[in-house]
VMD Tcl script that builds the backbone (N, CA, C; Angstrom):
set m [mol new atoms 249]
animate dup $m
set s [atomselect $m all]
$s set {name element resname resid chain x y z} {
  {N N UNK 1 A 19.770 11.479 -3.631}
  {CA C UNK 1 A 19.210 10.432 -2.802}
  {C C UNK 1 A 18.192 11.062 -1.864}
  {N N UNK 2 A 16.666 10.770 -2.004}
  {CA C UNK 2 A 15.635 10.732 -0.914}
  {C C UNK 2 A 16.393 11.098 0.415}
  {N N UNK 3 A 15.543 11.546 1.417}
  {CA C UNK 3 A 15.890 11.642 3.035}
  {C C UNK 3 A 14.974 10.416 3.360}
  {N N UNK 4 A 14.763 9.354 2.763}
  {CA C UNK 4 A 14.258 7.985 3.186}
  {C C UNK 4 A 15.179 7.236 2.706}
  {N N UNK 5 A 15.663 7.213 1.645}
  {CA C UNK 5 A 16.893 6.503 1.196}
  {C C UNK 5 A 18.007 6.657 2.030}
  {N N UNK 6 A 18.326 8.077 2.646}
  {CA C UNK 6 A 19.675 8.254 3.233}
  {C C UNK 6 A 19.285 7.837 5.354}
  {N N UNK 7 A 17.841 7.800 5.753}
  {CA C UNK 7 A 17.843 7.204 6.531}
  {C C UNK 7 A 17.128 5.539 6.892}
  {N N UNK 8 A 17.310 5.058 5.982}
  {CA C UNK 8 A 17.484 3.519 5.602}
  {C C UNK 8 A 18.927 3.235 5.655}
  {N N UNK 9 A 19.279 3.810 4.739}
  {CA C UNK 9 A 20.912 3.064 5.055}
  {C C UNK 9 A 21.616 3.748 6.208}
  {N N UNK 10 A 21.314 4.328 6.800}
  {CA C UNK 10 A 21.661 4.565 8.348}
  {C C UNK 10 A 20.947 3.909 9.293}
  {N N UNK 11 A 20.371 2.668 8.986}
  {CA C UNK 11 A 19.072 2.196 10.473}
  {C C UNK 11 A 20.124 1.523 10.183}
  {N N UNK 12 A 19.633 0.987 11.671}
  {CA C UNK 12 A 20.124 -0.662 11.994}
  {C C UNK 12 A 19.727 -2.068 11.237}
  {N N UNK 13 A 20.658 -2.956 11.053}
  {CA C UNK 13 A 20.094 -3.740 9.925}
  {C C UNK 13 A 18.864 -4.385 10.468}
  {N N UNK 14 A 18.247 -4.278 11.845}
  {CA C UNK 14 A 17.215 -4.989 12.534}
  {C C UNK 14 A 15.966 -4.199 11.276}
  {N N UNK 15 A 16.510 -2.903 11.778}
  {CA C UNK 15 A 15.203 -2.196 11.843}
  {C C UNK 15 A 14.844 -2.141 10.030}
  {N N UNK 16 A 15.734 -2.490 9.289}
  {CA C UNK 16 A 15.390 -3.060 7.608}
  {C C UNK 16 A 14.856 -3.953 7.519}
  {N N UNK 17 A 15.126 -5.465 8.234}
  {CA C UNK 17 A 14.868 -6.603 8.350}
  {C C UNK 17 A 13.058 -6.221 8.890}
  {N N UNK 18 A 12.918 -5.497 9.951}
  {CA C UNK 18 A 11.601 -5.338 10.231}
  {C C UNK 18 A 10.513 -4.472 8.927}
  {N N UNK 19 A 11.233 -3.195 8.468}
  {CA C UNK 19 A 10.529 -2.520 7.872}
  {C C UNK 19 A 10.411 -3.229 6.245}
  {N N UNK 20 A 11.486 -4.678 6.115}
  {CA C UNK 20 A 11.127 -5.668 4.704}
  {C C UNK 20 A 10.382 -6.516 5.412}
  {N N UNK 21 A 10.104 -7.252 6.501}
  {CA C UNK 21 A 9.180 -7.806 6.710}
  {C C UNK 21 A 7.672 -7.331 6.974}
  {N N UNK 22 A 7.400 -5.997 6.955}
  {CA C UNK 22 A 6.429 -5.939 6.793}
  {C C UNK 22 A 5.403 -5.078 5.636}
  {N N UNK 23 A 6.709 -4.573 4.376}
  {CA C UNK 23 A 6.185 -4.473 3.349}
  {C C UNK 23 A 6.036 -5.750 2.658}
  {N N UNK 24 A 6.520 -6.921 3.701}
  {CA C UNK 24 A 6.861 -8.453 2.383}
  {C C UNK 24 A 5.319 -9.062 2.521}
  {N N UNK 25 A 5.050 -8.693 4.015}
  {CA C UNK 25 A 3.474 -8.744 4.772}
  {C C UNK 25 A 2.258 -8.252 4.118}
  {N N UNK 26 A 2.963 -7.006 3.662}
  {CA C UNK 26 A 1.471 -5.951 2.899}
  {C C UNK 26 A 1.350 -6.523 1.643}
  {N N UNK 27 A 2.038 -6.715 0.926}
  {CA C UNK 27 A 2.367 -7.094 -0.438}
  {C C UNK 27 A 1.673 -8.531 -0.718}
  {N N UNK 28 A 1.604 -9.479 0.248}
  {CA C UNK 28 A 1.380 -10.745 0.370}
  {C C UNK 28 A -0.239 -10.688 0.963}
  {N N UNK 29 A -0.244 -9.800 1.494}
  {CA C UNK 29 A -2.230 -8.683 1.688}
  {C C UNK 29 A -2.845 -8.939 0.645}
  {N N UNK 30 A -2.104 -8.100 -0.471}
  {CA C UNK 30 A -2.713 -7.281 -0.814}
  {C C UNK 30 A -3.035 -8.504 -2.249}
  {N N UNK 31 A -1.797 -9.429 -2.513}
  {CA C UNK 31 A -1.853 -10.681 -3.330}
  {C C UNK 31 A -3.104 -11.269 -3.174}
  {N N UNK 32 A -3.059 -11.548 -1.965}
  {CA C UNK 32 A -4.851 -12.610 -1.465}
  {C C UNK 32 A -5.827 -12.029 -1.595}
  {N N UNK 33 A -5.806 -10.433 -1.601}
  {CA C UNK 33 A -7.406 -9.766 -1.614}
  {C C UNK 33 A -7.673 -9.764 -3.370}
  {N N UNK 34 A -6.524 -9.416 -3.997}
  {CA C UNK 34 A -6.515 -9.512 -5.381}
  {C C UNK 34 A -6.986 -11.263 -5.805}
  {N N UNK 35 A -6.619 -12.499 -5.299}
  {CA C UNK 35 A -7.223 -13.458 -5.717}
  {C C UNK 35 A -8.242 -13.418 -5.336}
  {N N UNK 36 A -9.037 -13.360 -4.279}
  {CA C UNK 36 A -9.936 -13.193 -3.542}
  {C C UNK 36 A -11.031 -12.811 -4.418}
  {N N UNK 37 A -10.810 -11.529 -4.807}
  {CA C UNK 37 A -11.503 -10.388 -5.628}
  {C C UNK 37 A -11.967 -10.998 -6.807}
  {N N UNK 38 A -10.526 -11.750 -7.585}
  {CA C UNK 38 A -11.169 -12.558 -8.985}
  {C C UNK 38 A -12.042 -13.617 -8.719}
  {N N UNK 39 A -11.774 -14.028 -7.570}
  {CA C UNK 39 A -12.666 -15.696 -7.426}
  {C C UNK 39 A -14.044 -14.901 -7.206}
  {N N UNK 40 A -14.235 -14.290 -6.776}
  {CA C UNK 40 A -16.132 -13.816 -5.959}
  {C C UNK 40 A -16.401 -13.316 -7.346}
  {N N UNK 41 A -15.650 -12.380 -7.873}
  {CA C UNK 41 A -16.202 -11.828 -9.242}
  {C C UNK 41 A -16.829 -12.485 -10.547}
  {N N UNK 42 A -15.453 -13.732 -10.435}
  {CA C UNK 42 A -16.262 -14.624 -11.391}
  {C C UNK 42 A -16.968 -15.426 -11.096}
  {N N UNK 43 A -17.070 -15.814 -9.745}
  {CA C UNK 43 A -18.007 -16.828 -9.520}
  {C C UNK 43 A -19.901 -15.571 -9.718}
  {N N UNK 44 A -19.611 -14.058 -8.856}
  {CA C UNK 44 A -20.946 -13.985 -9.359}
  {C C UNK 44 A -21.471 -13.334 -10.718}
  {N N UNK 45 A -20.181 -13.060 -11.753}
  {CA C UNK 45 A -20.412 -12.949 -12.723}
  {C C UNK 45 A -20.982 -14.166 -13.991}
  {N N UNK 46 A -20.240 -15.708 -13.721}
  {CA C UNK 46 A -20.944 -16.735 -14.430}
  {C C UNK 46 A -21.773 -16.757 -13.650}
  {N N UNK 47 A -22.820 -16.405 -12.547}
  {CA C UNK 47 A -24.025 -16.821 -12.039}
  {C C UNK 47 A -24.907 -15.684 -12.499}
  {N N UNK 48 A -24.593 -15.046 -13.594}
  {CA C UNK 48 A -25.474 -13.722 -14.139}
  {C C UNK 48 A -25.788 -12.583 -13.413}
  {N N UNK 49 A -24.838 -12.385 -12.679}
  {CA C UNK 49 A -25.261 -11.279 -12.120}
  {C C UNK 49 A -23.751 -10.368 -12.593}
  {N N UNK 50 A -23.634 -9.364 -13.458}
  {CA C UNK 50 A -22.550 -8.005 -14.198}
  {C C UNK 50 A -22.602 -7.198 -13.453}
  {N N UNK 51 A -23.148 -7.195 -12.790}
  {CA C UNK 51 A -23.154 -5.684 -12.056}
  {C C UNK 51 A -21.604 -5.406 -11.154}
  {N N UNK 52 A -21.008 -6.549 -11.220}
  {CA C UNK 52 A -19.935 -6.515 -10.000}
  {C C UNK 52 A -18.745 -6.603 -11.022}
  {N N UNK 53 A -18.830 -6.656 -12.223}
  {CA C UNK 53 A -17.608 -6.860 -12.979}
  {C C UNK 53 A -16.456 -5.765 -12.977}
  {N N UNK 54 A -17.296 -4.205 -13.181}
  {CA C UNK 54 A -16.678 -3.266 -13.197}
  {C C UNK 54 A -16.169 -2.757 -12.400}
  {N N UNK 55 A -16.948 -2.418 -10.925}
  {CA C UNK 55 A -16.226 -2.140 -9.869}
  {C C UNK 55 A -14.908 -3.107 -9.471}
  {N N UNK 56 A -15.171 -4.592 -9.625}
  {CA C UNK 56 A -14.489 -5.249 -9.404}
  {C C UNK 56 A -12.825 -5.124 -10.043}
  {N N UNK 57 A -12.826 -4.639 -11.552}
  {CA C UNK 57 A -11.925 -4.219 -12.080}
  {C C UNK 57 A -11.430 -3.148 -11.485}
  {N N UNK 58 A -12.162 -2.162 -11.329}
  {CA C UNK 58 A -11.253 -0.986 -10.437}
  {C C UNK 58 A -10.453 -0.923 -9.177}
  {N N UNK 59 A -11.525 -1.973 -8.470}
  {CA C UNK 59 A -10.471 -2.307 -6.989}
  {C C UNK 59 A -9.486 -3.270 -7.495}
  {N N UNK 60 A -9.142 -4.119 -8.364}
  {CA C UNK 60 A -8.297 -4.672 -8.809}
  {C C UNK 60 A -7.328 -3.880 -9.393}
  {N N UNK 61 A -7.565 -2.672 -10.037}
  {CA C UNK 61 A -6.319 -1.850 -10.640}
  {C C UNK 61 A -5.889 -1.190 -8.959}
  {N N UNK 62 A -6.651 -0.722 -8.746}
  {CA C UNK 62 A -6.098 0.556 -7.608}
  {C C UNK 62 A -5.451 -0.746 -6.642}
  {N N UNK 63 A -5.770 -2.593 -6.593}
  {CA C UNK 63 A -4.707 -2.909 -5.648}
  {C C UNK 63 A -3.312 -2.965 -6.120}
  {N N UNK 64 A -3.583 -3.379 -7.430}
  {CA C UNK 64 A -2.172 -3.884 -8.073}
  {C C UNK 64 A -1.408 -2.006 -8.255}
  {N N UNK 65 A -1.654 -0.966 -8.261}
  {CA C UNK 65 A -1.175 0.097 -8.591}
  {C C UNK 65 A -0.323 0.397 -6.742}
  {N N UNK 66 A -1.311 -0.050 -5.922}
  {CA C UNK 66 A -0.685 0.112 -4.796}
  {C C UNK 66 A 0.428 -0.819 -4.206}
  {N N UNK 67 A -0.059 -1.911 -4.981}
  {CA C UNK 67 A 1.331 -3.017 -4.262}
  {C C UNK 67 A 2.600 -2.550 -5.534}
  {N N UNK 68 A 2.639 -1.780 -6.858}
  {CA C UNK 68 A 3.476 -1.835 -7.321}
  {C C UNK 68 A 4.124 -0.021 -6.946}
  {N N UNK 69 A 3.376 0.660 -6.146}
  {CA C UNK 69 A 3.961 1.740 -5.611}
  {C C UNK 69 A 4.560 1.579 -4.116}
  {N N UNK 70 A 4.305 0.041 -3.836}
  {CA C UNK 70 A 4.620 -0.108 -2.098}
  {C C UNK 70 A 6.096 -0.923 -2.578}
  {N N UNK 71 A 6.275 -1.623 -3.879}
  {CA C UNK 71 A 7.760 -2.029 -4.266}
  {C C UNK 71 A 8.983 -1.171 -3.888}
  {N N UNK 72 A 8.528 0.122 -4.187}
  {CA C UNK 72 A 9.354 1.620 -3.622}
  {C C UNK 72 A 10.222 1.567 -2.595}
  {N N UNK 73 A 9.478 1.405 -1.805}
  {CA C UNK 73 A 10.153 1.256 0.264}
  {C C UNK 73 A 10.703 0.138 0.307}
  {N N UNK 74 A 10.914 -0.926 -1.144}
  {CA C UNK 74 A 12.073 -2.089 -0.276}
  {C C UNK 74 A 13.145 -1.619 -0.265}
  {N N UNK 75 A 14.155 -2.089 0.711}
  {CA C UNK 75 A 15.543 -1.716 0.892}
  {C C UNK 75 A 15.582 -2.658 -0.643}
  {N N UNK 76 A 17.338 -1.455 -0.415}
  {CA C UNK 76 A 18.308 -1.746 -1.893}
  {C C UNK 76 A 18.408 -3.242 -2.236}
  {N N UNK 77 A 19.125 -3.801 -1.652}
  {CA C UNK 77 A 19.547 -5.119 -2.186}
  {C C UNK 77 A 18.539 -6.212 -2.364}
  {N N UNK 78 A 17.209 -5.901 -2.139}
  {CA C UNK 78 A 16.042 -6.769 -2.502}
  {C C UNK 78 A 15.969 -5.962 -4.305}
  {N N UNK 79 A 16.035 -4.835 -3.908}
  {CA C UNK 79 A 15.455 -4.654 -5.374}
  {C C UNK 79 A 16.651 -4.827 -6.636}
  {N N UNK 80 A 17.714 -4.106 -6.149}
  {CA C UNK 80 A 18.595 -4.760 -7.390}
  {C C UNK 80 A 20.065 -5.571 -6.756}
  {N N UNK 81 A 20.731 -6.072 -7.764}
  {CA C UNK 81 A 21.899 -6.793 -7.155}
  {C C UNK 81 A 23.003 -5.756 -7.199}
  {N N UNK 82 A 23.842 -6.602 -6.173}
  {CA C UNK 82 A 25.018 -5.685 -6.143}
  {C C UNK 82 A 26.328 -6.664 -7.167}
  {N N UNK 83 A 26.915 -5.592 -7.635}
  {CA C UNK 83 A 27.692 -6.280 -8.560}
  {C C UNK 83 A 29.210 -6.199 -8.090}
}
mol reanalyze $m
mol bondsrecalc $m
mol representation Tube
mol addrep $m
């Protein structure tokens, strides 16, 4: 077990409740800049202008690569169930 894993389950349940509310915050960021990103792209890609397609794809991988490496830091019982 991580020394982030073993001092998570030693915080206070406040201080989980805070540190899931504000990866639930980043995550929900990072969702809107990703729609965001497709709407401008295609809107100035059907207006003929390509030049923005590609970059546009890359900041779209590197967001989705970061919101699925920021999944990491949720506490346990968001990510799996307890049985």
């Amino acid at each position: 077990m991580s020394d982030f894993r073993q001092a998570q389950n030693q915080a206070h349940p406040n201080k989980t409740n805070i540190l899931m509310s504000a990866i639930t915050w980043v995550f929900i960021l990072i969702l809107i800049m990703q729609i965001w990103l497709l709407t401008a792209s295609l809107n100035t890609t059907l207006g003929g202008d390509h030049s923005i397609a590609w970059p546009a794809f890359f900041f779209s991988t590197a967001l989705f690569v970061g919101g699925a490496l920021l999944l990491r830091y949720l506490p346990d019982p968001l990510r799996k169930p307890k049985n």
